[in-house]
N, C-alpha and C positions, 0 to 999 in steps of 0.2 A: 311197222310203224316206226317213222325215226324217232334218233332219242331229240330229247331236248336237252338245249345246253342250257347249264344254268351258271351266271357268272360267278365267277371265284369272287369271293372277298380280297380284297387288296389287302396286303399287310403290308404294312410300313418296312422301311429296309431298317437293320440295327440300328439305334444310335448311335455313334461314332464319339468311342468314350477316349478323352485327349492324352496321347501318350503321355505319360508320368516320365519326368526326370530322371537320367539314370539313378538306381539305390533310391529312390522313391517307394510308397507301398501304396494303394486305395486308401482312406480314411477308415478309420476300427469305427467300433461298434462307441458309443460313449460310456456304456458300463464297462466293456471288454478296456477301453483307457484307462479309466478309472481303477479297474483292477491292476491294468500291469501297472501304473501308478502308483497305487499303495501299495505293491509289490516290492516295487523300486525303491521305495522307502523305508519299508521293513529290513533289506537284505544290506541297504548302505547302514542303517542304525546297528545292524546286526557284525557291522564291520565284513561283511562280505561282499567288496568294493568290485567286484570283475560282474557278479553274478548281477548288481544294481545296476550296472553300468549295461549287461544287456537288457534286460526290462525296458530300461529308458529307451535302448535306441530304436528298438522296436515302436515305439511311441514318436523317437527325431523320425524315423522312417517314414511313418504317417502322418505328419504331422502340420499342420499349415502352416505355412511362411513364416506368420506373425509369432506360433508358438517354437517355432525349431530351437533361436539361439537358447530357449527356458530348456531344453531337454540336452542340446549340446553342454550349455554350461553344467548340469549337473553330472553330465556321464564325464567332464575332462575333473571334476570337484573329485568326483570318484577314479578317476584316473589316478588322479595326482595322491591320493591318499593310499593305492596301491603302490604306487613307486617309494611312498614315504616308508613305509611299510616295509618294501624290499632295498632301505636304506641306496635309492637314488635319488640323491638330492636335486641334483639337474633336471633330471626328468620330472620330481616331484612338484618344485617350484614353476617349472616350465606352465604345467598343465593343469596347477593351481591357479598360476597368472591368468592362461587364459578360461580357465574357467567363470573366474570373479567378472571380466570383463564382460563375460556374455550374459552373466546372473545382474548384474548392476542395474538394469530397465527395468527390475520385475519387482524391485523394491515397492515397498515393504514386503509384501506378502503377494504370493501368487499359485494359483491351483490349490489353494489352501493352506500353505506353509508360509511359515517365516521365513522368509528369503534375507530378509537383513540381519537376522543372527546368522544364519547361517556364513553371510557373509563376512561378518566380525569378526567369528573362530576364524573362517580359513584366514584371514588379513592376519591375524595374531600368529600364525604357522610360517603364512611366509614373511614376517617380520622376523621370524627366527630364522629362517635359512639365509634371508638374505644378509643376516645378521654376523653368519657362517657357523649356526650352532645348528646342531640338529635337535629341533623337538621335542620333548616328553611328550609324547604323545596320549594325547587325551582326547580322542579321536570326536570331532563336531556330529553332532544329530540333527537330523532335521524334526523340529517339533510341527505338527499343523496346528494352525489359528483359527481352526475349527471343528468342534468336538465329534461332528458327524464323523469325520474323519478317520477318527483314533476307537469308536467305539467298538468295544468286543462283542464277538459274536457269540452269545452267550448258547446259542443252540446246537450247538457242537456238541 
């Protein structure tokens, strides 16, 4: 007896997902942002300025267009407070400078934080250097503008 053919199901060919720019990543998860986010924020509050600075960029990495200059500015904010740190003034104010420039569209408030204190402190820091004093450093925080934000995780 011959066999019978039976026709195969067609499958679609892959989608054809659009090369990413080089140092591009896919988009994170939104909680997985979120975390390394309040991640970022804890470790720059915590003045551990290298450690915030990667969090963020893992987030510039993934991050669409519209939000990149908001994760660039905060990782050169954190730049520049490492160098203040390792008393390089040049490099400090350098990457202060451009960090302010890139934070300045997200006024007041963005992703949840006060983006306009934040910007104040750093403006007050490089008024000192450009001033040619270096700093007492009283190193800027970033506060959020909403309490979801900040609250503890009491189930620890």
């Amino acid at each position: 007896m011959p066999k019978l053919r039976t026709a195969k199901p067609e499958i679609p060919p892959p989608v054809a997902v659009a090369e990413l720019p080089r140092g591009r990543t896919p988009a994170l998860d939104p909680a997985e942002a979120d975390r390394l986010f309040g991640e970022g924020v804890a470790l720059f509050n915590g003045h551990h300025y290298w450690h915030a600075h990667e969090a963020w960029e893992t987030l510039w990495r993934a991050a669409p267009d519209r939000e990149r200059d908001f994760y660039q500015g905060l990782i050169q904010v954190a730049a520049g407070l490492l160098h203040l740190e390792r008393r390089n003034v040049r490099g400090a104010a350098n990457k202060l400078s451009e960090g302010l420039a890139r934070l300045r569209s997200y006024q007041p408030a963005h992703r949840g934080v006060f983006i306009n204190e934040l910007i104040g402190k750093v403006e007050r820091i490089l008024d000192d250097l450009n001033a040619g004093q270096v700093p007492y450093l009283i190193p800027p925080v970033i506060r959020y503008s909403e309490s979801r934000h900040w609250a503890p995780d009491l189930n620890r």
